[in-house]
C-alpha positions, 0 to 999 in steps of 0.5 A: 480497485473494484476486482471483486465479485466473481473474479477476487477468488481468480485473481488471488489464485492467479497472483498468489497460487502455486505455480503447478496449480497455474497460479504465479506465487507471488510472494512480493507485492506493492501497493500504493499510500493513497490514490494511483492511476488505477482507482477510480477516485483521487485520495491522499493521506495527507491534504493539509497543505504545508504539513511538512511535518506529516502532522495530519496524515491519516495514520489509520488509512482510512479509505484503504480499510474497505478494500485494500486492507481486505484485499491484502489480507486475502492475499496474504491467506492464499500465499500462507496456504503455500507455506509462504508469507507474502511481503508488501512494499508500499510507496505513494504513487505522487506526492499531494498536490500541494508537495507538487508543482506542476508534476515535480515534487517542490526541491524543498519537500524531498525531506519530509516525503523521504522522511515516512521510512527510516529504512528501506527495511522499513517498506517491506513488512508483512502485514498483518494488522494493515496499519503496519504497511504505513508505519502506524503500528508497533505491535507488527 
């Protein structure tokens, strides 16, 4: 997810830029907890194999602090100077691989990958710290 350099400042005004300034206005956006297609290297927060009880996952996301918090930050900014707030929807892309076999999530693992939001109100937080977006912080 490296959109940066030159190009961040572009991208950000095009996605959350005001529509008469040729930008789209988003005011949604979705990300996903931990690695998806487009990231040029494979994570998860969560790697200990039968940790169904989420136990171990990476409440303070870790790998998401370098880029994509910053990212989300700033994309937050520039929706924020439109007199909006940008809303985030985070969802995991896949299950770790030890939830999987083969491509399917194991039957016996639904409960504990549904079980990281209570609500679909959950999902769906403005951001501020970036903890929020996984639930790992109570001051949001």
């Amino acid at each position: 997810m490296c959109v940066w350099g030159g190009r961040r400042t572009q991208v950000l005004r095009a996605y959350g830029g005001d529509g008469g300034d040729g930008g789209n206005a988003y005011t949604l956006g979705r990300v996903p907890i931990g690695s998806c297609d487009f990231d040029p290297e494979s994570y998860t927060f969560d790697d200990v194999v039968n940790d169904t009880a989420l136990q171990h996952f990476d409440h303070n996301v870790t790998h998401d602090q370098r880029q994509l918090l910053p990212f989300i930050r700033a994309a937050q900014r520039t929706v924020a100077q439109r007199g909006r707030s940008l809303r985030v929807l985070g969802s995991p892309w896949s299950p770790p691989a030890w939830m999987k076999v083969g491509e399917r999530l194991r039957p016996s693992l639904s409960s504990p990958l549904a079980s990281t939001s209570d609500s679909p109100s959950d999902v769906s937080l403005t951001v501020s710290c970036g903890r929020c977006l996984w639930r790992a912080c109570s001051q949001c």
